[in-house]
C-alpha positions as CSV (number, residue, x, y, z in Angstrom):
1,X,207.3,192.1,163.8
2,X,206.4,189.1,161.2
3,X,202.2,190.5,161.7
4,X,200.0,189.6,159.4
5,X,198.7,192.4,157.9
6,X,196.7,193.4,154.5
7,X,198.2,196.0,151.9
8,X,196.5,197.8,148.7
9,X,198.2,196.3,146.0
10,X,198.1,199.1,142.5
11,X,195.5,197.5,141.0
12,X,193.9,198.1,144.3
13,X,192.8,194.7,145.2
14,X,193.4,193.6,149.2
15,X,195.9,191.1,149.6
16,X,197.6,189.2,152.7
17,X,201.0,190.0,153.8
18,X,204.1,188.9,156.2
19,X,206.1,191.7,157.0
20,X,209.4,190.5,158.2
21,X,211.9,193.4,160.2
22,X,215.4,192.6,161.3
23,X,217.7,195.0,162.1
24,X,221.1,194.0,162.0
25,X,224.7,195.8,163.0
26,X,227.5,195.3,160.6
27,X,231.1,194.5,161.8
28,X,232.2,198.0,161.5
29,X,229.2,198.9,164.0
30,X,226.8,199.8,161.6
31,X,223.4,199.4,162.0
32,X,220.9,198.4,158.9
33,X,217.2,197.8,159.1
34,X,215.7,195.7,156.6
35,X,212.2,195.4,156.2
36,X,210.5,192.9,153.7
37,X,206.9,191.4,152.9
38,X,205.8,188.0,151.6
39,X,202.3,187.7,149.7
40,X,200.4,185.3,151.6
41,X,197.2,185.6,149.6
42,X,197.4,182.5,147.9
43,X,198.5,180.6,150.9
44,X,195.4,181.8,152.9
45,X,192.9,181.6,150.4
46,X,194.3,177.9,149.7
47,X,193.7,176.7,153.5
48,X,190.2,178.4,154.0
49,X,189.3,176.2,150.6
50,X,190.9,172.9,152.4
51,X,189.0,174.0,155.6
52,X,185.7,174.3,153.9
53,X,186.2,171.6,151.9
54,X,186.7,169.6,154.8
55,X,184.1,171.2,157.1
56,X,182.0,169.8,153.6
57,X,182.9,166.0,154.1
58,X,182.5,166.2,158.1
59,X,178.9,167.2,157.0
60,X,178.1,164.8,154.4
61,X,179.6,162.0,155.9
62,X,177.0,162.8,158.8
63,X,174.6,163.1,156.6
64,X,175.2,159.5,154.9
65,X,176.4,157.9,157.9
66,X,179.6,157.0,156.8
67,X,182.7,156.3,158.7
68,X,186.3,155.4,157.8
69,X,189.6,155.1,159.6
70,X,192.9,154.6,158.8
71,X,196.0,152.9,159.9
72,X,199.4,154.1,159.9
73,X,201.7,151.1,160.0
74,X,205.1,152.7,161.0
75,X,203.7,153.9,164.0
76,X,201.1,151.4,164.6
77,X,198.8,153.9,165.5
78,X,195.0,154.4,163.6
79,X,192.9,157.7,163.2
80,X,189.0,157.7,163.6
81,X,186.7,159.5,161.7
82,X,183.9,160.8,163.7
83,X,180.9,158.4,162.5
84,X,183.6,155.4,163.7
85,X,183.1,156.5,167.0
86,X,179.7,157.3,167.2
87,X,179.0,154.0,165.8
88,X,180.9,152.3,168.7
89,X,179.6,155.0,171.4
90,X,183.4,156.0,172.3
91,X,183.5,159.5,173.1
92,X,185.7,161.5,170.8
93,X,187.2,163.7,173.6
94,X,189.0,160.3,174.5
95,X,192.5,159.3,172.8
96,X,192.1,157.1,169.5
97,X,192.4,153.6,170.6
98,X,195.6,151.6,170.3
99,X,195.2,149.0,166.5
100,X,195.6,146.5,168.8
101,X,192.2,147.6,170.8
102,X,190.8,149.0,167.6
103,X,190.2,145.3,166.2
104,X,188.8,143.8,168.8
105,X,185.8,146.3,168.6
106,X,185.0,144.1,165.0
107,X,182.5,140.7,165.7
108,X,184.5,137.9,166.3
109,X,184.0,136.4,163.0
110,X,185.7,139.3,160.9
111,X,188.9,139.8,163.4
112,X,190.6,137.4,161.3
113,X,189.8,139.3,157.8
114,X,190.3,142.9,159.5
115,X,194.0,141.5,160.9
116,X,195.3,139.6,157.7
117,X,193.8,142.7,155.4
């Protein structure tokens, strides 16, 4: 129950589908089965575009050597892209460092810009 599965639609195109089953007893002891199905086309085809799109930028930003991380501040915690840890020869199966750990991997001179930006 709740598989993924693909249905002919009438104009005969293929589309994804969730089919849902739940069968349940009424109070008089009754029991119903209800069966429904959500179109999950556009959801899927929406993802494999974000995934390719993304696979895309991995690529390019090998190509260019180009790196970028990002900070998020509630948490205090930072996100690497790949080039930032090639570039400082930290291997990616390892945890992201700590902010804290992050900044001192700058030269000396710039900790004080990188902290303050």
């Amino acid at each position: 129950m709740g598989d993924k599965i693909t249905s002919p639609l009438v104009d005969q195109s293929m589309r994804l589908a969730a089919d849902h089953v739940a069968s349940v007893i009424s109070h008089q002891g009754r029991q119903s089965i209800y069966h429904f199905s959500t179109d999950i086309s556009d959801i899927v085809e929406a993802r494999n575009a974000a995934q390719h799109n993304v696979q895309q930028l991995l690529l390019l930003q090998e190509m260019a050597s180009v790196s970028y991380w990002s900070v998020e501040l509630v948490m205090n915690t930072i996100h690497w892209s790949r080039e930032v840890y090639r570039i400082h020869a930290i291997d990616q199966a390892l945890p992201e460092p700590s902010l804290e750990d992050a900044i001192k991997l700058y030269h000396p001179d710039d900790i004080k810009d990188v902290e303050d930006a």
